[in-house]
C-alpha positions in Angstrom: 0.0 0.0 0.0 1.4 3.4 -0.8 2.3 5.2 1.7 1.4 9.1 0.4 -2.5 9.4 0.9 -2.8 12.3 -1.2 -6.8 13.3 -2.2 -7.8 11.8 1.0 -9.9 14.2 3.6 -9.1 13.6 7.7 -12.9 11.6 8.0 -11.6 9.2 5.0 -7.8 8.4 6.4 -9.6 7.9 9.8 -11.8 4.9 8.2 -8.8 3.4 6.0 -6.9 3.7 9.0 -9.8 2.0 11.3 -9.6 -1.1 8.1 -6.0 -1.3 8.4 -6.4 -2.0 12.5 -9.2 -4.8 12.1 -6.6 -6.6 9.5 -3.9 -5.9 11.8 -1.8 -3.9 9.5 -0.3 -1.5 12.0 2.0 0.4 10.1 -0.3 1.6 7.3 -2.6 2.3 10.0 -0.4 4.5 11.8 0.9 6.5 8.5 -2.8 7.5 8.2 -3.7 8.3 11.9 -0.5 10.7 12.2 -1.7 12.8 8.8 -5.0 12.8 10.9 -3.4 13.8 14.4 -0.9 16.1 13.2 -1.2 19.9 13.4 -3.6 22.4 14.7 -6.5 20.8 13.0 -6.1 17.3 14.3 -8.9 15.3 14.2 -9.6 14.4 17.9 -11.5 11.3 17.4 -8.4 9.9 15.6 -6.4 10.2 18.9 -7.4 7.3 20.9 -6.4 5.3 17.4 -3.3 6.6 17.6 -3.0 5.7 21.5 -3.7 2.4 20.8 -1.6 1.7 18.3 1.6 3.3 19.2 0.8 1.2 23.0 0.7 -2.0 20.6 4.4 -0.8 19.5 5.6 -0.4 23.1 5.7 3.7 22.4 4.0 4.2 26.0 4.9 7.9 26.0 3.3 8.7 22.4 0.4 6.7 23.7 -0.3 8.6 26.7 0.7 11.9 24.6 -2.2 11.2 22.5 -4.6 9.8 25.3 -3.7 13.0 27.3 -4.8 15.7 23.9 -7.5 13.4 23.5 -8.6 13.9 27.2 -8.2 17.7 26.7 -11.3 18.3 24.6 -13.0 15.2 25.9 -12.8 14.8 29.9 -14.9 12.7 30.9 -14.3 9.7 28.0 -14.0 7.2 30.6 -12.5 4.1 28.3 -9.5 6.9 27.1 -9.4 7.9 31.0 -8.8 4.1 31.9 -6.7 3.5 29.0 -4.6 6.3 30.3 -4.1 4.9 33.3 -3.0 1.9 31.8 0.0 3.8 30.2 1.0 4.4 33.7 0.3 1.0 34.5 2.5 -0.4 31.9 5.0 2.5 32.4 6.1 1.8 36.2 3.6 4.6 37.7 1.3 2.9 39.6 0.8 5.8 42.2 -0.8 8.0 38.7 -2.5 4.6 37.6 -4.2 4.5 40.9 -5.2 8.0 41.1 -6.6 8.0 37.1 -8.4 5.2 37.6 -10.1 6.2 40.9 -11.3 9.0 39.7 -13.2 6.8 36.6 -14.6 4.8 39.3 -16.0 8.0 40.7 -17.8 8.3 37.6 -18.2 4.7 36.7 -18.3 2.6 40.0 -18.8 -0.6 38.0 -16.4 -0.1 35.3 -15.1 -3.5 34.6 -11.8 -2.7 33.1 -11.0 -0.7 35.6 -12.0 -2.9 38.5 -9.8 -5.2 37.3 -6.8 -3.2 37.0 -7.5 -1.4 40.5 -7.6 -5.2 42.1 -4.9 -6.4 40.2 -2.6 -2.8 40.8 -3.9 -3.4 44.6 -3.0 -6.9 45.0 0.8 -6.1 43.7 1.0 -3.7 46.1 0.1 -5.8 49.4 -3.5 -4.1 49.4 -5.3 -7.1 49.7 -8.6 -6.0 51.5 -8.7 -3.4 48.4 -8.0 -6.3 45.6 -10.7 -8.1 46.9 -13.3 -5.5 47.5 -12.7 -4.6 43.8 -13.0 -7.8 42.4 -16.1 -8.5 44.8 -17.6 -5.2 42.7 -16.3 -6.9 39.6 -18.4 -10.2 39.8 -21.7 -8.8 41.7 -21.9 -6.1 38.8 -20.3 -7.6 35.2 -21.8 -10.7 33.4 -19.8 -13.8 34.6 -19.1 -14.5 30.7 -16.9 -11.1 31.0 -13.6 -11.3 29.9 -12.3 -9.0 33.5 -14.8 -11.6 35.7 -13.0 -14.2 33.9 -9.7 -12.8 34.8 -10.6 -11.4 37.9 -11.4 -14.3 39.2 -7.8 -15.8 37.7 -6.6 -13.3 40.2 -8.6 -13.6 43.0 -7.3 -17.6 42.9 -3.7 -16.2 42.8 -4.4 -14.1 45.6 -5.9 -17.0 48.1 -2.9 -19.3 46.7 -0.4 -16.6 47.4 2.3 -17.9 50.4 1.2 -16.6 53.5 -2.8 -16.0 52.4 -5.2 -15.8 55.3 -6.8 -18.9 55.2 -10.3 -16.9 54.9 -12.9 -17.3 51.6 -12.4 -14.3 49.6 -16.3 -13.7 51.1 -15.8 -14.1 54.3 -19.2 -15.5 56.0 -20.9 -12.5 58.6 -20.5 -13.6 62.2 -23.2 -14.9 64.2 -24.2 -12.8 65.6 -24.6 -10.3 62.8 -26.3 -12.8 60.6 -29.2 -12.4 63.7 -32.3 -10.4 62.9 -32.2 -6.6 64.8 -28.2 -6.9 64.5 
């Protein structure tokens, strides 16, 4: 495929670029998404294409670049918020991570996504109580077919196999005598 898109307007790179992704062909999808991001006039909606693409090449920084303009004129996009926090995830930040994705559970208490990453960026940090609690959220509110149940629950296994796990269910049973009517 040539490489000059020459004739082509911003909306029309956007959706051979969007072809090129669904048939994996990275590179001629990111030769059209940086004609469409560049500039002044950058098409927004072409950011979070550009994000994810340049975090499939391991480009964390241009990733969260784009995320971040992206963010600028769009807030309160909660998958780009997540995904953000991701790049900070992936990038050795987990302190931003947990702050970007706390604030789209403010917004989006069920957000499966990000309930996952929360338990799994609380769990690597020794905040067990808060791994669990997130993944408890996780399976009361997502279908159990979900692909974050699925792996939530992968983790929440890990977690009660881990060397020196409190032999407790991850639901630990009410005592007595709260379990008792008027209690």
């Amino acid at each position: 495929m040539p490489t000059e898109h020459n004739g082509f307007d911003q909306e029309e790179l956007l959706a051979l670029a969007r072809r090129d992704l669904e048939a994996g062909r990275l590179e001629e999808a990111l030769l059209k998404l940086k004609q469409v991001i560049a500039g002044t006039d950058a098409m927004v909606e072409a950011l979070p294409f550009a994000a994810r693409v340049y975090g499939q090449l391991g480009l964390i920084e241009k990733a969260r670049a784009c995320y971040k303009r992206y963010l600028e004129v769009r807030p309160g996009a909660l998958p780009e918020s997540f995904e953000l926090g991701i790049t900070y995830f992936e990038g050795g930040d987990p302190a931003e991570a947990r702050k970007i994705w706390d604030t789209v559970l403010g917004a989006a208490p069920t957000h499966p996504p990000t309930l996952f990453y929360s338990g799994l960026l609380a769990a690597r940090e020794g905040r067990v109580p808060d791994a669990r609690r997130n993944l408890d959220v996780l399976f009361k509110s997502a279908p159990a077919d979900n692909l974050y149940v699925t792996r939530g629950r992968e983790l929440l296994d890990e977690i009660n196999n881990a060397p020196g796990a409190p032999a407790v269910p991850a639901r630990p049973e009410l005592p007595p005598a709260a379990a008792k009517p008027g209690h």
